[in-house]
C-alpha positions, 0 to 999 in steps of 0.5 A, spaced: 674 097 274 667 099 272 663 098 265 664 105 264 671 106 265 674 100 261 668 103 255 672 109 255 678 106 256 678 102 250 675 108 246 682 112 248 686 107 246 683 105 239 683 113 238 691 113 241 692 107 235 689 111 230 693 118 231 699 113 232 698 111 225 695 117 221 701 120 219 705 115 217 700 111 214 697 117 210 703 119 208 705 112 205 699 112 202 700 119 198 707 116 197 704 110 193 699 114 188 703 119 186 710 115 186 713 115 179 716 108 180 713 101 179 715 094 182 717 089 178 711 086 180 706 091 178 709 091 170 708 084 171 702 085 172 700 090 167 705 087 162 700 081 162 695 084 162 696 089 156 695 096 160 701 101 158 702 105 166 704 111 162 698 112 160 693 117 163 686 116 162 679 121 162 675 121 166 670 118 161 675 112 160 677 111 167 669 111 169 669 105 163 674 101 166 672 100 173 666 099 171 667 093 166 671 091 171 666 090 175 661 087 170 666 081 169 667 081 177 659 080 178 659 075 172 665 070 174 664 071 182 656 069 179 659 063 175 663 061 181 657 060 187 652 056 180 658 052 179 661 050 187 658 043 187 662 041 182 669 044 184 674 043 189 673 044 197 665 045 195 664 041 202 659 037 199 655 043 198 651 044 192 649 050 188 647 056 190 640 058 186 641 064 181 637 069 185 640 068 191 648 068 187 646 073 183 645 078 189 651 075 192 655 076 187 652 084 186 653 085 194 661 083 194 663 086 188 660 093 191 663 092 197 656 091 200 657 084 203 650 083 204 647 076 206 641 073 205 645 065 206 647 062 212 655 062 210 658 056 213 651 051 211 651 053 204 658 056 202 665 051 200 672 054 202 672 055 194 668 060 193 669 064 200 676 065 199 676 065 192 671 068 191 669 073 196 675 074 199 678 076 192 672 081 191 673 084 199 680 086 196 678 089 189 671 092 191 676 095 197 680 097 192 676 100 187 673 105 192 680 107 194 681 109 186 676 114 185 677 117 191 684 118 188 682 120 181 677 126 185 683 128 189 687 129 183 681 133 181 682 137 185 690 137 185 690 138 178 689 144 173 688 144 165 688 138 163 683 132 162 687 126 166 685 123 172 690 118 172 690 110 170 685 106 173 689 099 172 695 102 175 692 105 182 688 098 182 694 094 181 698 099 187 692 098 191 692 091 191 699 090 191 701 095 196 696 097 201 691 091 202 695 085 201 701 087 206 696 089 211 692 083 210 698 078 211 701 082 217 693 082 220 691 075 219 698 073 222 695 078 228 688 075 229 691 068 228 695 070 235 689 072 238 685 065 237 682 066 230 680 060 226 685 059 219 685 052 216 682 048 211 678 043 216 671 040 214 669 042 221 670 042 229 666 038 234 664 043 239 660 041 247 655 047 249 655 048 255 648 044 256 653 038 253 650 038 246 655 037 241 655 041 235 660 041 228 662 047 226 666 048 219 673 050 220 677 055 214 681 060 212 677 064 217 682 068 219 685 072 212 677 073 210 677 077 217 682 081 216 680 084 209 673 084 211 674 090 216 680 092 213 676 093 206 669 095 210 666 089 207 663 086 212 662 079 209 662 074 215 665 067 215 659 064 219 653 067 219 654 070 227 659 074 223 664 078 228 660 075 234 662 068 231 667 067 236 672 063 231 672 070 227 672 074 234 675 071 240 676 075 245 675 084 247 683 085 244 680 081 237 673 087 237 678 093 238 683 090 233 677 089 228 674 096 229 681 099 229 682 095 222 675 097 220 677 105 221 685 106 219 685 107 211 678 111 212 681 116 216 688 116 214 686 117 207 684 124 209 692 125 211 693 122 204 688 128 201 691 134 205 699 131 202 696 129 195 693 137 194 698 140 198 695 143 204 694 138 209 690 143 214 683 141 208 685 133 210 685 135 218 678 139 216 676 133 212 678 129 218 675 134 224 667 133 220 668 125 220 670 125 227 664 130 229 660 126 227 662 118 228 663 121 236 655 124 236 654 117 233 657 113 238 655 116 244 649 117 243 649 108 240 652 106 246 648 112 251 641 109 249 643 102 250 646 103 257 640 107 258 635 102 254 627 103 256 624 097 259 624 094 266 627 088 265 633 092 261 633 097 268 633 090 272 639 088 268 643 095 268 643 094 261 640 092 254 643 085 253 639 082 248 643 080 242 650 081 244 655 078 247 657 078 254 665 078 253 663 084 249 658 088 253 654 095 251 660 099 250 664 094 245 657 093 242 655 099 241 663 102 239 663 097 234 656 098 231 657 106 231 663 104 227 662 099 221 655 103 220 659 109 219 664 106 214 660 101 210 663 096 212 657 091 215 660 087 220 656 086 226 659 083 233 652 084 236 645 084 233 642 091 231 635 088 230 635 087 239 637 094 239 633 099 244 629 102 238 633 109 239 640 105 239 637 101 232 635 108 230 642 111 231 645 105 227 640 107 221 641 113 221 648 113 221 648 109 215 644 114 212 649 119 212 652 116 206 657 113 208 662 118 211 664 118 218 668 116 215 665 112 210 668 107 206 675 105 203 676 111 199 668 112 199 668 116 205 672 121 203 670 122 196 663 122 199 664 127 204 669 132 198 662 132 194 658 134 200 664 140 201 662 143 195 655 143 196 657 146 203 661 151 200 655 152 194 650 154 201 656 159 204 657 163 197 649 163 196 649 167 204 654 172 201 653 172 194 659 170 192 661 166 186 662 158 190 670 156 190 673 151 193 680 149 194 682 153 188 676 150 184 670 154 182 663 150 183 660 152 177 653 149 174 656 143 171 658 141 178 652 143 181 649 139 177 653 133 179 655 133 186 646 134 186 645 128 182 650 124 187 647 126 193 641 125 190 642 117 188 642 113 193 635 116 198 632 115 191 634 107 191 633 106 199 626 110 198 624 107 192 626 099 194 623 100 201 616 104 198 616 098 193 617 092 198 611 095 203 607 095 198 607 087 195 603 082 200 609 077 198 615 082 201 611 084 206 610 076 208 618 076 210 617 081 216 617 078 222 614 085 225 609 084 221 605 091 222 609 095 226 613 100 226 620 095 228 617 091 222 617 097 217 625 099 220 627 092 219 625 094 211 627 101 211 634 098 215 635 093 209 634 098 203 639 103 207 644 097 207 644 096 200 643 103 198 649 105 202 654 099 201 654 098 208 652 090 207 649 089 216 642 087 217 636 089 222 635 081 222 627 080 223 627 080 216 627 073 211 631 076 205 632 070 201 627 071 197 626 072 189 624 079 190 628 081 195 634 078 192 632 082 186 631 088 189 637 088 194 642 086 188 640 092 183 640 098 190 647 094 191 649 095 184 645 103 183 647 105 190 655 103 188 657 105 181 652 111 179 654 115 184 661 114 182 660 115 175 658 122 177 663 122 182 669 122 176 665 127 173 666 132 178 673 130 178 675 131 171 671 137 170 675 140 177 682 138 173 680 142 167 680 149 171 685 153 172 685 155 180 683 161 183 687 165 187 686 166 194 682 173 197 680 176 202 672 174 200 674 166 200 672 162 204 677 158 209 676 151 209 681 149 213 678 153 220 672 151 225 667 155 221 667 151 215 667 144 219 661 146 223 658 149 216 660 142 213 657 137 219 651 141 218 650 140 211 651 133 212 646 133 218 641 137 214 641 134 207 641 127 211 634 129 216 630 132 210 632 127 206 629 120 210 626 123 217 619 122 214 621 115 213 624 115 220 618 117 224 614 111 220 620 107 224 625 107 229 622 114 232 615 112 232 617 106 237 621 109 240 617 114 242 
């Protein structure tokens, strides 16, 4: 079978999965947050921790508790890394140093997973599966409560509640990650991944040098890091390690895991608002634009510019050869679409066309289809936006579905779109401008060194968490800078999010007439895809000549 055919074969069999599960599990999902019932061990759970679950929450108070979640979330996963040589499992490992734990702990609790460390020289099995483990599941679940909460925005009418916050991160946790993680982890483990608590393995290379390579709970840490769109890695290869991805059945099953909530969860929108055309509108957009991504990824690197890339029928550098250009390349479209950030090739030895396509894909804003929950309320607010442009072009008061989009929503979706290029840009702006950041560019007066800066500014700004590489991040400016575009990329934008959310549950709906604009039809999805294409290539194409375009070109 020719390289081409078995890429096309496993990109059809990863979307025969996805539409396998899309009903079902998308409806289970609608099912879990609008279910009237707790288990027993959720009022357990709320019991011990003081929350009535009857109780709705305003938009105001919803924000208020998942951010001071995710404060208390940053401090003890901080307290965890300073304190790991005194704990048990450490491995004789000592502390980490505060700028480099504190842009840890900023990383993983907002789903970014970025790594400036090498994981199996400076982390003990605590603190991995304690510690981020246990935020790749709850910064998972946090994106999925604000996509609910905006869902119920829209679903609801005349009312100033959006929900309990602690109810849908205890059902998130409780009957959608953990579930999965523990059939998943089983799964991986069957096909060869590493799951125990062993000090090290003593492996012969194929020159016959020795090596100790760390064992641990590889396995379960795996499968919430796709599953969550993490991206966090037990070793430093992450997805490329072959403890963590042994084989071509663990890439596909690894992509597909990265993939399922984020699609499946506009199913959930379409049941949830009870018109399940807008989820399958929604779904159409991401689609589009992960499809575009992908072909053009896994085009440029088959057709990679050089002699010896042409010599050697494709640009092989930096990936594994059990995986070749198509997995490479499906997998990169796919974790740089969904903010998940794991790598099975590296990005940094990427054609300049094929990085590009990565970084741009990232610049997005996470929406095709984004992460768990930020995926989908990404692409919501960029449906407003679109539907501002068509009334502008007609001259009729913007509604979508039901909801009118007034100045005070305006307001926020511009706010929310306008959040994370002001970070990526700025921090980028800054690092190129001080001789000590510009010290840890391996590219140094390039336009690829300019990428590999600009990459990792985007990683952060966007929660993605993979790295260009070529770039010594683990330095105090970059840990400071880095951890504060982490923290202002994740919880600004879902603060606005949540206000747009509770000002749409306080309207009363519209009707529908023959001046509406249908949002469930083509015309809108293209409207739609080229809103998101519009909005990203004013925003960053000036940065992008300066990079990825002026080296490939």
């Amino acid at each position: 079978m020719s390289d081409t055919a078995a890429g096309l074969l496993q990109v059809g069999l990863l979307l025969a999965c996805l539409a396998a599960v899309y009903r079902p599990f998308g409806g289970y999902l609608a099912r879990v947050y609008t279910s009237g019932k707790d288990l027993r061990i959720e009022r357990a759970t709320y019991k011990l921790f003081g929350v009535d679950p009857q109780v709705d929450q305003t938009w105001a108070v919803y924000a208020r508790s998942l951010l001071a979640f995710s404060a208390l979330s940053v401090v003890l996963l901080y307290l965890l890394q300073r304190l790991q040589h005194w704990l048990p499992l450490s491995l004789g490992l000592p502390n980490f140093a505060s700028g480099l734990a504190f842009n840890t702990a900023a990383s993983f609790v907002s789903n970014t997973n970025w790594q400036s460390y090498s994981p199996e020289a400076t982390m003990g099995h605590l603190v991995q599966f304690a510690g981020l483990a246990v935020q790749n599941f709850l910064s998972a679940a946090v994106g999925i409560t604000v996509a609910i909460a905006l869902i119920r925005g829209f679903a609801r009418a005349k009312t100033d509640r959006l929900g309990n916050f602690w109810v849908d991160l205890t059902r998130t946790v409780l009957r959608v990650l953990l579930p999965i993680a523990v059939i998943g982890t089983l799964a991986l483990v069957a096909m060869g991944v590493v799951q125990n608590f062993s000090g090290g393995h003593e492996v012969t290379s194929v020159v016959g040098q020795t090596q100790t390579l760390p064992g641990g709970p590889v396995a379960s840490q795996e499968v919430i890091k796709e599953l969550g769109t993490n991206g966090g890695g037990y070793y430093n290869a992450n997805s490329a390690h072959p403890f963590e991805n042994p084989n071509g059945l663990s890439n596909l099953f690894e992509i597909f895991l990265l993939l399922v909530i984020p699609v499946c969860l506009t199913r959930t929108f379409g049941v949830m608002i009870k018109d399940k055309r807008q989820g399958y509108a929604i779904l159409g957009v991401m689609g589009t634009l992960w499809a575009g991504f992908t072909f053009s990824a896994t085009f440029f690197e088959n057709q990679g510019a050089g002699t010896a890339t042409h010599a050697a029928g494709a640009a092989m550098e930096g990936k594994e050869t059990r995986f070749g250009e198509w997995a490479s390349a499906l997998f990169a479209s796919s974790t740089t679409g969904t903010s998940t950030g794991a790598v099975n090739s590296m990005h940094d030895s990427y054609t300049p066309l094929g990085g590009g396509t990565a970084l741009f894909h990232m610049m997005l804003g996470e929406v095709s289809p984004g992460g768990t929950g930020t995926g989908l309320y990404g692409m919501l607010i960029l449906a407003v936006l679109a539907v501002f442009v068509a009334g502008l072009m007609v001259g009729r008061t913007p509604e979508y579905l039901k909801k009118k989009v007034t100045a005070r929503e305006m307001k926020l979706v511009s706010l929310y779109i306008l959040t994370t290029p002001v970070v990526v840009l700025v921090g980028a702006s800054i690092a190129m401008g001080l001789a000590t950041a510009r010290a840890s560019i391996l590219n140094a007066d390039s336009p690829h060194g300019f990428s590999e800066v600009l990459y990792a500014f985007t990683s952060a700004g966007n929660n993605n968490g993979s790295a260009f590489a070529g770039l010594n991040a683990n330095i105090p400016f970059y840990n400071t800078a880095l951890g504060l575009v982490m923290l202002l990329g994740r919880f600004v934008p879902i603060v606005f999010a949540l206000a747009l959310a509770g000002s749409l549950a306080k309207q009363q709906p519209v009707p529908v007439t023959q001046g509406t604009l249908p949002t469930h039809k083509a015309l809108f999805v293209t409207l739609l895809v080229g809103t998101v294409l519009i909005v990203t290539g004013l925003t960053y194409f000036p940065a992008l000549t300066l990079g990825p375009l002026a080296e490939g070109l």
